[in-house]
KERO-85351 format. One line per 8 residues: number of its first residue (from 1); their letters; for each residue x, y, z of C-alpha. Coordinates in nm, 2 decimals, m for minus. Layout:
% residues N
NUM	a	X,Y,Z  ...
END
This chain:
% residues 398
1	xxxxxxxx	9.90,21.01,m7.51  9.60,21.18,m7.64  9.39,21.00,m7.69  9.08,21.24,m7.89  9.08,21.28,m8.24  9.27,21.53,m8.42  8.95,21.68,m8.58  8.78,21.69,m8.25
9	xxxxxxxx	9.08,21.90,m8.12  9.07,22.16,m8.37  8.73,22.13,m8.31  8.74,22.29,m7.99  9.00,22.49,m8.04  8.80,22.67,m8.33  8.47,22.64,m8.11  8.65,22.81,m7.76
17	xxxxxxxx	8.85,23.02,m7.96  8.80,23.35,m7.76  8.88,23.13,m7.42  9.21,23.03,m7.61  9.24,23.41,m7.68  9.20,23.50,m7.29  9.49,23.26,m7.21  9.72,23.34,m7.46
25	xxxxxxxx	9.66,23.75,m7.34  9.73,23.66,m7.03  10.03,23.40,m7.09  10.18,23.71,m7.29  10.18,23.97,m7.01  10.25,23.78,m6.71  10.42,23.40,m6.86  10.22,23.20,m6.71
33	xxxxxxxx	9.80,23.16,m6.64  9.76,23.14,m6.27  9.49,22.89,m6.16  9.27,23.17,m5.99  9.26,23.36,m6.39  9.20,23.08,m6.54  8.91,23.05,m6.32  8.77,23.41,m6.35
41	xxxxxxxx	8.83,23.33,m6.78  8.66,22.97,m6.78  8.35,23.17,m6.55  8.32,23.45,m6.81  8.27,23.26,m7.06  8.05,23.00,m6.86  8.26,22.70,m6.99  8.31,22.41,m6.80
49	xxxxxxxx	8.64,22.28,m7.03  8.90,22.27,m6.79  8.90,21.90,m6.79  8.92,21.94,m7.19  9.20,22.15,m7.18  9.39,21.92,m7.02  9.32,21.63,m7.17  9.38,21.76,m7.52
57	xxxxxxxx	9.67,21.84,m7.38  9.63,22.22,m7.50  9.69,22.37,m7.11  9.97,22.17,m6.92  10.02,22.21,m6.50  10.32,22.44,m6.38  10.25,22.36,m6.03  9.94,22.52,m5.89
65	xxxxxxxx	9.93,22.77,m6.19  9.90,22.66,m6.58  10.03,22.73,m6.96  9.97,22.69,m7.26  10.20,22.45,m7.49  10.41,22.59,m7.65  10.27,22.43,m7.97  9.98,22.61,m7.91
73	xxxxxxxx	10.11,22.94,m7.78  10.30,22.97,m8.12  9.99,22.89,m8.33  9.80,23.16,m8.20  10.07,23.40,m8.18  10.10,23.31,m8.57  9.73,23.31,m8.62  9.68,23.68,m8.41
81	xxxxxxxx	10.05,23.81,m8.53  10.16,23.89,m8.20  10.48,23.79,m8.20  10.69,23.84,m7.87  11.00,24.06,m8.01  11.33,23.82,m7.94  11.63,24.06,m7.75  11.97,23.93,m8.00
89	xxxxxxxx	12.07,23.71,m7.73  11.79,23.50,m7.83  11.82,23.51,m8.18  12.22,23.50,m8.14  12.15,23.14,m8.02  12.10,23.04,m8.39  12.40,23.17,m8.48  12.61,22.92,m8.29
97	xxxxxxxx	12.38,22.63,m8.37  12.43,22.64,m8.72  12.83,22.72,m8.68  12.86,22.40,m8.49  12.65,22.22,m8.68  12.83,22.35,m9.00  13.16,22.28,m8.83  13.07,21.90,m8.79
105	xxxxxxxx	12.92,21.84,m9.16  13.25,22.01,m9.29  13.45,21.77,m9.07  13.27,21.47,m9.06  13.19,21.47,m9.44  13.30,21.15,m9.52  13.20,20.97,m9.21  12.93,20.79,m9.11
113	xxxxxxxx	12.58,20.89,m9.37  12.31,20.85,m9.15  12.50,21.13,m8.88  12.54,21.32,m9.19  12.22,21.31,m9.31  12.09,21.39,m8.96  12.33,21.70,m8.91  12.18,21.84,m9.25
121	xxxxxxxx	11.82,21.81,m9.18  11.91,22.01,m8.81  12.10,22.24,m9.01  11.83,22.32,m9.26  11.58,22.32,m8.93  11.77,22.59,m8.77  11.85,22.78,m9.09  11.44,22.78,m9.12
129	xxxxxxxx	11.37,22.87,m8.77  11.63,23.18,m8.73  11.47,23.38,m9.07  11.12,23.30,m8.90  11.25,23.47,m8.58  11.39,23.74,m8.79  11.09,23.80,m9.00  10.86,23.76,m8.64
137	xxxxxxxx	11.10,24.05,m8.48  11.05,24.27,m8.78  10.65,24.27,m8.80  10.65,24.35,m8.40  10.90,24.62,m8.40  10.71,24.75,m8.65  10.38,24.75,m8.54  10.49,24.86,m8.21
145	xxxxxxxx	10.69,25.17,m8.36  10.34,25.25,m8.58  10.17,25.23,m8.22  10.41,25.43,m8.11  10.39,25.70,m8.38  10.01,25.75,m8.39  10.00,25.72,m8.02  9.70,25.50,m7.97
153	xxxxxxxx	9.75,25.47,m7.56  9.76,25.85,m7.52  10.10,25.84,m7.36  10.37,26.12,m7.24  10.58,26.27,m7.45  10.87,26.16,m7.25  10.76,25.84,m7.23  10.78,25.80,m7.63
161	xxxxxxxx	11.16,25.92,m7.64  11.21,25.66,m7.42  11.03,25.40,m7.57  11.18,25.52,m7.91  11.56,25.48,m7.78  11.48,25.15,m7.59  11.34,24.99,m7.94  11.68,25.18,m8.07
169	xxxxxxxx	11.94,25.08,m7.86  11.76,24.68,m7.77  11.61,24.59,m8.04  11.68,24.72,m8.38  12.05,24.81,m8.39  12.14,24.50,m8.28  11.90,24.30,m8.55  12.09,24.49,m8.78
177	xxxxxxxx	12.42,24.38,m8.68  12.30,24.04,m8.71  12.14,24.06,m9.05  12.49,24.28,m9.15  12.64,24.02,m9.40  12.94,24.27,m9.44  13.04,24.17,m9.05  13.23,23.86,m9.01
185	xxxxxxxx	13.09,23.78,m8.72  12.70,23.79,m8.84  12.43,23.45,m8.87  12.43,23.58,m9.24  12.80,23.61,m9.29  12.82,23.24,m9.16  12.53,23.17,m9.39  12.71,23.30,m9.67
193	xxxxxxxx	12.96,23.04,m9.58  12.78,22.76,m9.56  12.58,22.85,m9.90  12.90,22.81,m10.08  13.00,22.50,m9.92  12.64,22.32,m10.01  12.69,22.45,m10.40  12.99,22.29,m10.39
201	xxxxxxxx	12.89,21.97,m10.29  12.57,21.95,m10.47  12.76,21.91,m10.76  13.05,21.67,m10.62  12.86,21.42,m10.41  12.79,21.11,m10.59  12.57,20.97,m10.28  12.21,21.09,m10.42
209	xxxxxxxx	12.05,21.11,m10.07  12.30,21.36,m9.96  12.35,21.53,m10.27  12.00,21.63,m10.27  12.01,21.73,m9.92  12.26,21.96,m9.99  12.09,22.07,m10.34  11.77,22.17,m10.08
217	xxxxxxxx	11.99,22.34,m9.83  12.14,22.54,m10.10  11.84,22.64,m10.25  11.70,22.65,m9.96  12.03,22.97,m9.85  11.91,23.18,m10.16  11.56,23.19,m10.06  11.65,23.29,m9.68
225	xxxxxxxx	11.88,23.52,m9.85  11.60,23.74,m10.02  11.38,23.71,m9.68  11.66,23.86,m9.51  11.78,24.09,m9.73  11.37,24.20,m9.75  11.40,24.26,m9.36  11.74,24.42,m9.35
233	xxxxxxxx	11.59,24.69,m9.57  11.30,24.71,m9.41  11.48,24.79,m9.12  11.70,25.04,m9.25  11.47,25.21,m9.48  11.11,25.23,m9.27  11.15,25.13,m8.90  11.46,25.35,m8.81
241	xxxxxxxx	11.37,25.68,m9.01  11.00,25.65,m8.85  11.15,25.60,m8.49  11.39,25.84,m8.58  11.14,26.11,m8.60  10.87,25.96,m8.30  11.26,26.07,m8.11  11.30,26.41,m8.29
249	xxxxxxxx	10.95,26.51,m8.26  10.86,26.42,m7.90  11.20,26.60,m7.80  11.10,26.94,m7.96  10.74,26.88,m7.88  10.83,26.84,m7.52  11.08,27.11,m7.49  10.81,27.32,m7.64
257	xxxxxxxx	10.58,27.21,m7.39  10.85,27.30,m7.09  10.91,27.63,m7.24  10.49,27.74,m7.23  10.47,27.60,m6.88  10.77,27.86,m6.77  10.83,28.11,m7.02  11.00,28.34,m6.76
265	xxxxxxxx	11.27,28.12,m6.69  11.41,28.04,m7.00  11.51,28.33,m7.27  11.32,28.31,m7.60  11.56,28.21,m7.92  11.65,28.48,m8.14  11.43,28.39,m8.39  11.12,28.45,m8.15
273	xxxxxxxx	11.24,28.79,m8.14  11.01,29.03,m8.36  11.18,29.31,m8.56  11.10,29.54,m8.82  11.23,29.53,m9.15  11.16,29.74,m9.45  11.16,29.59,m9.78  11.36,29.96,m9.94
281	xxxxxxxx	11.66,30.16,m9.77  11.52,30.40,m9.50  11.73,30.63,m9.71  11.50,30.58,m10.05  11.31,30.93,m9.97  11.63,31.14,m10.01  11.78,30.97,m10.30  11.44,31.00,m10.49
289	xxxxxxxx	11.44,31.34,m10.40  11.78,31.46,m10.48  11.74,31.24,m10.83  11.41,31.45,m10.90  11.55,31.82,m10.80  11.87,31.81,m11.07  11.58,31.85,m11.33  11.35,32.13,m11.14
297	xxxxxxxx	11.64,32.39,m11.29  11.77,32.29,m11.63  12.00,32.53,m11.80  12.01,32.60,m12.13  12.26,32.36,m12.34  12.46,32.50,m12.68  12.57,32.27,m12.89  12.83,32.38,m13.15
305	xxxxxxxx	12.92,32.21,m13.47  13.30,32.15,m13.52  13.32,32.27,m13.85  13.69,32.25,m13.91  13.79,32.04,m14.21  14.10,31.79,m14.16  14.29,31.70,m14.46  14.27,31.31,m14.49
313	xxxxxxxx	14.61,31.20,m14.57  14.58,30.84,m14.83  14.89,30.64,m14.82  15.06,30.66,m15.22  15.24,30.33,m15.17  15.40,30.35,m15.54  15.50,30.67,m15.46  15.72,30.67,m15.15
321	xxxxxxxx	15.85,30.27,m15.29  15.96,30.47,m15.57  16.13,30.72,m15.31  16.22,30.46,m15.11  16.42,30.26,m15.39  16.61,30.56,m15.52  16.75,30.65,m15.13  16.89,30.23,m15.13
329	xxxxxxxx	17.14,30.21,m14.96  16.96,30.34,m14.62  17.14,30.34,m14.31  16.83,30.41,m14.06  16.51,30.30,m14.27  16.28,30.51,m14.01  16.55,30.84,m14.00  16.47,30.79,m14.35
337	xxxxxxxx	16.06,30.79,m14.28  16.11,31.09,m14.06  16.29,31.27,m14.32  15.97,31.20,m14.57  15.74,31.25,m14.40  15.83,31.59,m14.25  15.95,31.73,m14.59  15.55,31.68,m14.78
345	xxxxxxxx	15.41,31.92,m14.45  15.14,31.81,m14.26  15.14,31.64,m13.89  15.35,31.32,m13.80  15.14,31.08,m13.70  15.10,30.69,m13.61  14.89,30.61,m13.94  15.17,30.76,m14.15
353	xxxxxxxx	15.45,30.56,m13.99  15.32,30.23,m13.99  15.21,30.30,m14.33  15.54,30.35,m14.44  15.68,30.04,m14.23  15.48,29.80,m14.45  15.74,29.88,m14.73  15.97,29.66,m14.52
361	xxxxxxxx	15.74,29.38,m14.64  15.85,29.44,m14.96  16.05,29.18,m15.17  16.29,29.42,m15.33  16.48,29.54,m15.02  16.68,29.36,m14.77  16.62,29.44,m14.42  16.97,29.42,m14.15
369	xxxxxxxx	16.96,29.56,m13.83  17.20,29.76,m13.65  17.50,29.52,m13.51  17.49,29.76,m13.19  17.13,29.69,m13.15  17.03,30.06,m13.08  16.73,30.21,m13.12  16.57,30.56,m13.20
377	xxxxxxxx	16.24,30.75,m13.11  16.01,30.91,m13.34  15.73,31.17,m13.17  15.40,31.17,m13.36  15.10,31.39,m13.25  14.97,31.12,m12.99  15.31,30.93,m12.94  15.68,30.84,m12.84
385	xxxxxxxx	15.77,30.53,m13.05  16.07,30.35,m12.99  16.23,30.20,m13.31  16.51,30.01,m13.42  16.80,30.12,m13.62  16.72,29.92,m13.94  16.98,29.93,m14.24  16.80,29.87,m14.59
393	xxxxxx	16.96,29.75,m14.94  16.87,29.59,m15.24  16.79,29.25,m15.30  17.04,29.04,m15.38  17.31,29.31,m15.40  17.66,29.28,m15.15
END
């Protein structure tokens, strides 16, 4: 029993505090405050408050040696922020609390109210405790990873890669896997669970005690949801990619280091290697120079004008329908084009055929080919065109 007053206790505490400090320090590092430190701590600060100590019941006896509560450990380990980083294992533990717990409000529902009451308050109790743990392991990891980048304590290179892959591989993968709500076997997987299970009975229990037990656990889920969901990303997003690089930086930085120390022993990378390049072809003089010389010795150009005149030839299309209606019946339509054109003179050529086809076009002639399907060639100046056989009669005529 204590039996001082509360005010007088905080009193002291507030007065001592750097005494307090000393112990918890020394708690921290070695778990326990033997009796010849506490000594040396009570002497530096030329306190005689042993006797307080124990009578507020702030230090406790383990044997010869002393500790702090734990009551007070954890207030100045909030107060300073130097929270001890749980392994998983230790925060694991709350996962199987709040299963069983779960497990027996689920199944004991409608038993006895005052064991159900109980077993909701724990619930909520544990559900509190495991997002403080969380939210504790994410401020040290991530102080101690900013130590750890900046360097403060001077330390090896080495030493950081190892320190960076130990945080890894103990600490903050496995935090993540616990905080993964995607894994069925994560605390906030089984949260999710029991977040569902308290909205449904917040709105089904007709007991008013319980329902609002239930309404507060539920609301009680969402808010532990964001925290979570807060530290999951921070996590993911900040502490991995900085310890990330502390790993990738102190492993080039050291190789680096190895490399100066014995140069000899190791061949340089090809990209130490120094080469000359040129930013032309080494070939640029010659090709100037042979471009240059082709004008040294110009000779002397003629031009001559082509003063032959070609007779245009202009298609008389009344003319050769005209020609073209007196010949109906035709047999071969372009025998027939040959036969016209070659008689006026002049060269056979492309423009003059096709200019005569278009009188196929016409509406006054009908157009049958040859049943045989054979075909016939006509040679202009500039080409050998293959035609049909086409037989041509008038319009509407047998």
């Amino acid at each position: 029993m204590i039996k001082a007053e509360p005010k007088t206790i905080l009193y002291f505490i507030w007065n001592y505090f750097d005494v307090v400090r000393d112990l918890f320090d020394t708690q921290s590092k070695e778990g326990i405050i033997r009796k010849e430190v506490l000594e040396v701590i009570l002497e530096k600060g030329k306190k005689d408050i042993k006797t307080q100590f124990l009578e507020y019941k702030i230090l406790r006896k383990v044997n010869d040696d002393y500790e702090l509560r734990d009551v007070y450990y954890k207030l100045v380990e909030f107060i300073l922020v130097e929270f001890r980083p749980l392994l998983p294992e230790e925060i694991e533990k709350f996962g199987t609390s709040i299963s069983e717990l779960f497990r027996k409000i689920t199944e004991g529902i409608n038993e006895d109210k005052n064991i159900l009451i109980e077993r909701l308050r724990g619930l909520s109790s544990q559900i509190k405790e495991f997002t403080e743990s969380v939210e504790k392991n994410s401020i040290r990891l991530l102080n101690e990873t900013r130590e750890l980048k900046s360097n403060v304590n001077q330390i090896d290179y080495r030493d950081k890669i190892q320190k960076a892959s130990f945080w890894i591989q103990y600490y903050i993968n496995p935090l993540n896997s616990i905080l993964d709500v995607n894994h069925s076997e994560s605390i906030t997987n089984k949260l999710l669970d029991v977040s569902g299970f308290a909205n449904q009975k917040r709105l089904s229990i007709t007991d008013e005690t319980v329902r609002q037990l239930f309404e507060q656990l539920y609301f009680q889920l969402i808010q532990s949801n964001d925290d979570l969901l807060r530290q999951s990303k921070l996590l993911t997003n900040e502490l991995l990619p900085l310890i990330e690089r502390i790993r990738t930086e102190s492993l080039i930085l050291t190789g680096w280091i190895e490399f100066l120390r014995s140069p000899d022993k190791v061949s340089p990378p090809s990209l130490l290697k120094t080469r000359n390049d040129n930013p032309y072809s080494t070939r640029a003089y010659l090709n100037a120079k042979e471009y240059f010389e082709q004008f040294i010795t110009q000779e002397d150009a003629v031009i001559e004008n082509d003063e032959e005149n070609h007779e245009r030839w202009v298609f008389n299309r009344t003319f050769y329908r005209q020609r073209l209606a007196e010949s109906l019946p035709v047999e071969n339509f372009f025998d027939w084009c040959n036969s016209e054109l070659g008689s006026n003179g002049g060269e056979m050529s492309n423009e003059k055929v096709f200019a005569l086809t278009s009188l196929l076009f016409d509406g006054d002639v009908e157009v049958v080919s040859a049943s045989d399907g054979s075909s016939m060639q006509i040679v202009t100046g500039t080409s050998r065109l293959f035609v049909p056989k086409l037989n041509l009669k008038k319009n509407g005529l047998p």
